[in-house]
Steps between C-alpha positions, in 0.01 A plus 500: 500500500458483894867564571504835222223618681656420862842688360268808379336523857873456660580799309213715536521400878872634536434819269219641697676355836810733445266839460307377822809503700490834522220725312277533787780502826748667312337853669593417883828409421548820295393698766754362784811556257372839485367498166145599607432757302615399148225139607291700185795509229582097572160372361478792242860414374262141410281682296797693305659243442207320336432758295787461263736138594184213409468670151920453539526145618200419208715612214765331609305192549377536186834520314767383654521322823212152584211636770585252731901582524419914492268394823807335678699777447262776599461292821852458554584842456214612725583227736825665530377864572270370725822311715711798452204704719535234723875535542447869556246490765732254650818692519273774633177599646459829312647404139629778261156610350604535173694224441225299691246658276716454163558138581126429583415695121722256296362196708119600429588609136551141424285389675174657403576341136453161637107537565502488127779254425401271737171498323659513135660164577224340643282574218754416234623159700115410518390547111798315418367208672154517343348618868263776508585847668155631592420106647884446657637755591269705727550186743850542508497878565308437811808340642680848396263677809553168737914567484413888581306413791778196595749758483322770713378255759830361532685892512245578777568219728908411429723645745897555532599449832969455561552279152156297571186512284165520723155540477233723705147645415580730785724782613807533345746725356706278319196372296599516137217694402641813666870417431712497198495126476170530303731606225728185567164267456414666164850497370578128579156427316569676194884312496278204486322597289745594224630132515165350485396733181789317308378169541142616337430378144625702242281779332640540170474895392248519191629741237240784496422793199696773587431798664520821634712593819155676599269185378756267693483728837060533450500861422314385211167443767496861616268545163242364712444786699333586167174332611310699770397137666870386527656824573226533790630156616870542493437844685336304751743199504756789614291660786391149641831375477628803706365219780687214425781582687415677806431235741816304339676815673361566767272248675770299712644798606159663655401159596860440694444882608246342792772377643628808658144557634486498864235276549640164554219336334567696198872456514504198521214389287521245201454757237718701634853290515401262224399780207651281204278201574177724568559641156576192327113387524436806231745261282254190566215707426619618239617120368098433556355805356681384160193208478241776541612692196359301177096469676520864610655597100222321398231586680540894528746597274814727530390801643342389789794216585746845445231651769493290756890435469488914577270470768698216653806753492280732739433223761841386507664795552177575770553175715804638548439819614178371779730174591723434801695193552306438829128301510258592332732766271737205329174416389509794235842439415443125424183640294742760290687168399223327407375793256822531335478225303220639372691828450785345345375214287158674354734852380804341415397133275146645432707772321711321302255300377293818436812619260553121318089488411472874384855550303609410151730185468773715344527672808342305811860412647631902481142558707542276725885619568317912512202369745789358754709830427208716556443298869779343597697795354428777474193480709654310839839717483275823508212351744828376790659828465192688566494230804834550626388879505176499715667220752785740556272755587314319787774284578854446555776228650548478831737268607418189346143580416302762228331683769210743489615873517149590584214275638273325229819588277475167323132451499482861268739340280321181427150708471682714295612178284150390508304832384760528209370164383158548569540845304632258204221227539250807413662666200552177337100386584364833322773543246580155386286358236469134396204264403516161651373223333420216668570141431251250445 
């Protein structure tokens, strides 16, 4: 049992460590290949996608092909697209942008069913053994956020220097996290991945009652918006999820932005030429915050865990905008990593177990697949673009760096971030009802 639980925490390792290749550093590579201004549409393309290809990749999970081998070849496939960027930014430093773009679509479109394969197979490979999913298996997802941070950690200090592989935590071009060879790292990873999928135990496909295209893609859960209480909270589930993605986009690029400052202190600050690793600690805060949940469910209920996950939106999106990567302003951005695991963890797991408590059996899987369209959706794709917007307004690329147009440029946008969450935190204290009762 020690070696299927070592093999589930090698694969949950290598499936998050391919996304954290890139997700966060993909931004200040974008904007040197002179893709800048489309930064907005790459992480919204995410949310697209997972709007309609999971419910895609289920069925045929369900029916044809074993969740194990469909993971393989999502990852191969993506691993692919993700090589083929390389290959581009390779034979050129400002790649065709819609063939760049098209390429990096396919590769996330199979990708973004993994998060669910990956735990499909897990589950299924565990209850065939006789181990316990809710005991097991949130132990080996842990080791899903260590491979993020390996991965980011290891993209923010690897260098490329004539055919030799380095390492630096300080200045330097060639550092993968603001090169195309970020793409390389994720694409090898999900290569190796595909192999190591096929030498998983088998998950054989259980023949289910049929159904209806629309039961088999969840449209079946959009009844729920029938109740006031979980229409409130889906509506809600959108707007805070308009969040989730904006400091994905754009925090490595305004951190890395201090590098153009004049000041050499500044310039050549920490923070400044090592943005991937500051931003990893959110990912180990966030790893940490995941122990918090169960007291804080049990001891004040849903509402208030969904509040102070708001709240913690408003503080991490206002470190930002008072911090500076010299002493004692790094202090603030160190702080806005610490909160969002708070941010993350209490909105996004308090939720779905929100949605498996409150929902009928018959449909508790087609809400959970609605609560992660609603947020990671519909909610994130709308919330980035709306991003991309306001940072184009009071910023733009110069050079190598997203510069302020005007001074204070990107301290409006993140207080403009923050008072659109704070503005959320409110509506959904006054207009959100729900009776909490404690455990004894």
């Amino acid at each position: 049992m020690k070696n299927l639980k070592f093999r589930l925490i090698v694969m949950n390792f290598l499936q998050f460590a391919v996304w954290g290749a890139y997700l966060t550093c993909m931004g200040n590579y974008l904007g040197k290949a002179g893709m800048g201004a489309e930064i907005s549409w790459f992480y919204a393309i995410q949310g697209i996608v997972s709007i309609f290809m999971p419910a895609l990749m289920g069925i045929v999970a369900d029916k044809w092909i074993q969740p194990q081998r469909l993971l393989g070849i999502c990852h191969l496939l993506a691993g692919a697209g993700m090589i083929a960027l390389f290959m581009m930014g390779q034979a050129c430093a400002t790649p065709d942008k819609a063939m760049f773009i098209t390429t990096y679509t396919l590769s996330v479109a199979f990708y973004m069913p993994t998060l669910a394969l990956s735990n499909t197979a897990a589950f299924t490979i565990l209850k065939e053994n006789g181990l316990d999913t809710v005991k097991d298996f949130p132990p080996i997802r842990v080791f899903g956020t260590v491979g993020f941070i390996a991965t980011m950690w290891f993209v923010n200090c690897a260098t490329w220097h004539d055919g030799a592989l380095g390492f630096t935590i300080g200045e330097d071009s060639t550092k993968f996290q603001l090169t195309h060879f970020q793409f390389l790292v994720s694409g090898v990873l999900g290569v190796l991945l595909c192999a190591y999928c096929f030498t998983l135990p088998q998950c054989k496909i259980v023949k289910k009652k049929a159904q209806s295209l629309a039961q088999q893609l969840g449209f079946d859960a959009f009844k729920l918006f029938k109740q006031k209480k979980m229409a409130l909270f889906f509506i809600f589930s959108m707007l805070l999820g308009m969040s989730l993605q904006v400091t994905n986009g754009f925090a490595t690029p305004f951190l890395t932005s201090f590098k153009g400052s004049p000041i050499a202190e500044v310039a050549n600050s920490f923070a400044a030429n090592n943005a991937t690793m500051l931003v990893s600690l959110s990912q180990v805060a966030e790893a940490l915050c995941i122990l918090l949940i169960p007291f804080f469910l049990r001891k004040y209920g849903i509402k208030k865990v969904m509040l102070i996950a708001m709240f913690a939106w408003v503080f991490r999106f206002g470190f930002f905008g008072v911090g500076s990567p010299d002493f004692p302003g790094v202090l603030f951005f160190l702080l806005s990593c610490i909160v969002y695991g708070v941010a993350f963890d209490f909105f996004n797991v308090s939720g779905g177990l929100f949605v498996d408590k409150e929902c009928d059996p018959s449909v508790r899987a087609s809400a959970q697949g609605l609560f992660m369209l609603m947020t990671n959706g519909l909610g994130a794709t709308i919330g980035t673009l709306a991003a991309g917007k306001i940072i184009d307004h009071y910023c733009q690329w110069k050079g190598d760096y997203l510069m302020e147009i005007t001074p204070g440029g990107w301290q409006t946008a993140w207080f403009i971030f923050a008072g659109f969450a704070l503005v959320v935190a409110v509506a959904f204290m006054f207009l959100f009802k729900y009776k909490h009762e404690p455990e004894k």
